[in-house]
Structure formats: structure tokens, C-alpha cells
N, C-alpha and C positions, 0 to 999 in steps of 0.2 A: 504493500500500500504506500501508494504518496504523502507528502507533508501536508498537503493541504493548500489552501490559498495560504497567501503571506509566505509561504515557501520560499521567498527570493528577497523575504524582507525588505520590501517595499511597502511604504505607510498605504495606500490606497486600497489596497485589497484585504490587508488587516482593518483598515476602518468602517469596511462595508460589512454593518451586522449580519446582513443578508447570510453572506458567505463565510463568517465567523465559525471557525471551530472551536469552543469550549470543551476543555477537559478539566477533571475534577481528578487528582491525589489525595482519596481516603474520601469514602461516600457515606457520612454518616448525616445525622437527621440535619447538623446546619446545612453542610452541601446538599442532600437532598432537596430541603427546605430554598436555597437558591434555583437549582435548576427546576424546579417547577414554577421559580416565579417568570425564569425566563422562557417556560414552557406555555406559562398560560396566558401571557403577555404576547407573546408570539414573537419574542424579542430573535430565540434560535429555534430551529426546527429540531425534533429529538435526535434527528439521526447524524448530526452533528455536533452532540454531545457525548461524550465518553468516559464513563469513569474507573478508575483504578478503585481494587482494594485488596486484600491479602487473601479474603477467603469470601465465598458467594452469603454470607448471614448479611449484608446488608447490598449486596448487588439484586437480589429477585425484583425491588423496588423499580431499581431502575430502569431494567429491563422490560417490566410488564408498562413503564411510561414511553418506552419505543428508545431508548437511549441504549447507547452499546457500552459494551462492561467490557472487561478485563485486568487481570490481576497482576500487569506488569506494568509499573512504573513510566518506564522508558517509554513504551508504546504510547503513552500519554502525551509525551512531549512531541515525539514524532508526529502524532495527526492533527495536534491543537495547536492555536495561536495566542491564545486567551488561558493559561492555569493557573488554577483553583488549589493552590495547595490546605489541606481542611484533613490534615493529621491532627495528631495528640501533640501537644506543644513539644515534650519531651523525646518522640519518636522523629520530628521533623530534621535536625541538625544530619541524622542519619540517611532520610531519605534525600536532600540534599546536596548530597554526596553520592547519593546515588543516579541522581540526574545530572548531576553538574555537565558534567562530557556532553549530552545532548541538548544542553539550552545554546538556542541561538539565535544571534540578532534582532527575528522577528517576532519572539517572544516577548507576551507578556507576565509576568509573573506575580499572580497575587495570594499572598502570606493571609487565612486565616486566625494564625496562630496566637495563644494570650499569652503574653510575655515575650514573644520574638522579636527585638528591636529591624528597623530595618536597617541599622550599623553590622549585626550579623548577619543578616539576608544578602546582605551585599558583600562580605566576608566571605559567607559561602557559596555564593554564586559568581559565575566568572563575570571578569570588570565590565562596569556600562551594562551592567542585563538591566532592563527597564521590570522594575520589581515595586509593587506598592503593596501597602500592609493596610487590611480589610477587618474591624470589629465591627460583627454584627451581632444582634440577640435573636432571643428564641421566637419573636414574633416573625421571624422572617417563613417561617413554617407556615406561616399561613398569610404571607405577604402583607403583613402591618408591621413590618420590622424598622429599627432606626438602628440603621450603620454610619458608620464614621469610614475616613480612609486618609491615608498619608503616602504620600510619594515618594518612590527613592532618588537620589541623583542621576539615575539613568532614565526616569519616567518624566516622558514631558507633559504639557497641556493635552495633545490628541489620545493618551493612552490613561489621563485622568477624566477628561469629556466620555470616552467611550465607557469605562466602567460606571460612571456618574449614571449617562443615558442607558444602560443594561441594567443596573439594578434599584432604576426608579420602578422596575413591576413589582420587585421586593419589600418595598418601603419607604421609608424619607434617608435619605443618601447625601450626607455630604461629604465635603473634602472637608481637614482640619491638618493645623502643625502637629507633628505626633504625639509633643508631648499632652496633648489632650486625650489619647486612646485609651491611659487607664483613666482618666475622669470619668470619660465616658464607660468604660468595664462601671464604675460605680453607682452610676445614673441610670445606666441605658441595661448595660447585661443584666450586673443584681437587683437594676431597680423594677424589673420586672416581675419577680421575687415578693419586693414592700406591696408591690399594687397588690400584689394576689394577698397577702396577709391583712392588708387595709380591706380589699374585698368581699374576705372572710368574715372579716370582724362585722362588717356592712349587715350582711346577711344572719350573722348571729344575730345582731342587734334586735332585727325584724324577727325570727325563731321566736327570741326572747316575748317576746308583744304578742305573737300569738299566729304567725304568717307561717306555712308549710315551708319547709327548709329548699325543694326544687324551686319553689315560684319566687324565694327571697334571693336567693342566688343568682339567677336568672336578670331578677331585676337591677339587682346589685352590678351586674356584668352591663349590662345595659345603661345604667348611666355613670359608670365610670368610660365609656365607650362614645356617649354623651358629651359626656365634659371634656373628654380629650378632645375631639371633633370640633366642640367649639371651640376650642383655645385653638386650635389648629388654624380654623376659616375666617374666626375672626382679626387671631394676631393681637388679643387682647391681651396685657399681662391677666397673671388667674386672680390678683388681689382686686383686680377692675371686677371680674366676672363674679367672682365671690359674692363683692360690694352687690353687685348688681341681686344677688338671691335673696338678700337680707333687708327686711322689711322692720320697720319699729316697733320693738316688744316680740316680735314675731318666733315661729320656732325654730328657724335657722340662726339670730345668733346667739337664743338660748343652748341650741348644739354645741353651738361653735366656743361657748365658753367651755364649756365641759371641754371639746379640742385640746384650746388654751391653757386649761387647767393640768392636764396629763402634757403638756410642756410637745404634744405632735411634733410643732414646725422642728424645734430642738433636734429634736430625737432621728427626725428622717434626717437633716443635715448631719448628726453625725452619723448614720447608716451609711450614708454617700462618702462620706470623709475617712472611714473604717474600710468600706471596700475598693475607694480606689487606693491607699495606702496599702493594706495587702496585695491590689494589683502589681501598686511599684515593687513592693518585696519580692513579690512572685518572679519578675524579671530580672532582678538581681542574682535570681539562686541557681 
């Protein structure tokens, strides 16, 4: 089999989505989670997608989505122009090493991984590989995800536009300086995490009062689903939107002392402040 378009690493035919080959190194639920957004976006077509993994426990997936699987690395590199590396942060440094010989010019190379600077990415990959580093979280599974991304010195404007434009079917996608990617781990990945805990609580609250535990949950998901959406369209800060639900005497900011009272706002900024600091740590080690 041939390299594919961009074989001659030329920007023109790596730029045209159309003709984009996508490969994924390690298919687990995030990569899955992406190539269906770019599947149901109609960003790539499946049979232009391929993903590596060691053994078929999470290749069936992608198969039965019309995407081609196999279990050698290298082969990855050879058909694609756009990789997905989406190992285990800890296994990557090896796999790496294992592509290194085959990355070439018209690759582009994008690092999943938490904790992987792209100071190393670009240590282990051969010089000038155009490599960017991709955190994304679990919503991207069901394409409401908020990913971040940062550039390496070999990645220019056209190879940050193209991934920007590919994985707006995923989510809200931007670019950032990197050192923002564990804030973001603390916000975006674990914060994902608080909402469901805040959720929780949402739907107890209502159990408590006297409401079936499926129809509080339900609702609960619903207007936190709500209030993201608005902040979203309208671009309001939340302390505007907030303002805006509280009426005089009323029972919103009767709630909302109780909030105040157990110290809330406090409490979620050091949750944020706690896990992107383990982030850092984590990249240290």
C-alpha cells in the first residue's frame, strides 16, 4: 500500500480534508471518542481512518464504524498524514521510538498525552517534525468536549487551522500557550468530574423533597446542560446570568446563601488549583 496523499509532503494535499488520512496510535474510548466526531461531522470518511492497537479488545469498535484497524504501529505512519498518538502517557516515550524512522516531513503529529511536554515530543521525534500537543476531556465521547492545543516549533499556522477546523465536530477547540494545558487538565479534564458531583448533589436534593430519583437526575442533567448553553450563546459572565435568576426575597438567593454559606465558590477554586498542580507534578515524574 501507498503513503497516501501528502506522500510528497506538499502542504496542498495534506490540507484538503477531503483527502486527509487520519491514523490513531492506541484506540481507546478518547481516540474512539474523536474519530466518531470526525465521522459524524463528515469531517473524514471511515475508510480513511486507521487505527493501531496491540490486541483487537478495543479495535471490534472501530471496525464495525467502517474504519481499518491494525496492530502495527509503523503501518500507521505509512498510510496517514494527520497522527493521533492516544497511548498511556507512560507507554508513549517507547512507542516513539518506535516510529521515529518512519515520521516524515509531511506528517503531522498530534500528542494526546497528560504530562508529555512538547520539549520531549520534539526530543523524540526527528528535528522540524511538525508535532502539536492535544488535551481533550471525556465529553468529547459524545462530541461536547472542550480541548485545548499547543504547537511545537515545527507546527505552523496551516497544521494549527487544520486540526482547529477537524475537531470543531468534537467540541469547543482552541489553541493556547502550553503552559495553560494542565490548567486546563484542572478545569476542563477533572472538572468534569465536580459537575457530575454538583449534579449529584442537584438530584439528591430533589430525592430529598420527595421527587423519584430517574426524573431528578434527568432534570438535574438538563439544566446544568441549560446553563452551560446559555453562558455559551450569550457570552455572558455567569455572575450576570446568576444576577439575572434572583429575584427579591425570592428562592434563588435564599439557595444561594446556603451556596455561600458551605464556602462553594472557595472550595471549586481550590479543586481547580489541586488538580492542575498534580497535573504539573505529574509531568515532572
Amino acid at each position: 500500500r501507498g503513503r497516501g496523499p501528502g506522500g510528497g509532503g506538499r502542504g496542498r494535499a495534506v490540507m484538503e480534508v477531503a483527502e486527509l488520512r487520519v491514523g490513531f496510535v492506541g484506540a481507546g474510548r478518547m481516540a474512539g471518542g474523536l474519530a466518531r466526531g470526525l465521522l459524524r461531522a463528515g469531517k473524514v470518511p471511515a475508510s480513511s481512518i486507521l487505527a493501531s492497537a496491540p490486541s483487537d479488545k478495543n479495535l471490534d469498535s472501530w471496525r464495525e464504524s467502517g474504519c481499518r484497524t491494525t496492530h502495527c504501529n509503523l503501518e500507521v505512519l505509512q498510510e496517514s498524514t494527520l497522527v493521533f498518538l492516544a497511548t498511556k502517557p507512560h507507554i508513549l516515550p517507547g512507542v516513539l521510538q518506535e516510529i521515529r524512522p518512519a515520521v516524515r516531513p509531511h506528517h503531522i503529529i498530534v500528542s494526546l498525552a497528560a504530562g508529555v511536554s512538547l520539549q520531549t515530543l520534539q526530543h523524540l521525534l526527528p528535528a522540524r517534525t511538525k508535532v502539536l500537543r492535544l488535551m481533550p476531556n471525556l465529553p468529547c465521547v459524545v462530541q461536547a468536549g472542550a480541548m485545548v492545543f499547543a504547537r511545537g516549533s515545527g507546527a505552523g499556522d496551516e497544521e494549527a487551522a487544520l486540526l482547529k477546523s477537524l475537531l470543531s465536530s468534537c467540541g469547543l477547540c482552541e489553541e493556547v500557550p502550553e503552559s495553560y494545558i494542565n490548567i486546563h487538565t484542572g478545569l476542563s479534564g477533572s472538572g468534569v468530574a465536580y459537575v457530575y458531583l454538583f449534579a449529584e448533589a442537584l438530584a439528591e436534593g430533589a430525592v430529598k423533597m420527595g421527587m423519584p430519583g430517574g426524573l431528578a437526575s434527568r432534570i438535574a442533567a438538563q439544566t446544568l446542560l441549560g446553563a452551560a448553553k446559555m453562558m455559551l450563546e450569550t457570552g455572558e459572565h455567569p455572575a450576570k446570568l446568576r444576577g439575572d435568576v434572583c429575584t427579591p426575597g425570592g428562592t434563588t438567593i435564599h439557595a444561594l446563601h446556603q451556596l455561600e454559606k458551605g464556602a462553594l465558590r472557595a472550595t471549586v477554586m481550590n479543586a481547580v488549583e489541586a488538580a492542575t498542580n498534580r497535573a504539573c507534578d505529574m509531568a515532572k515524574d
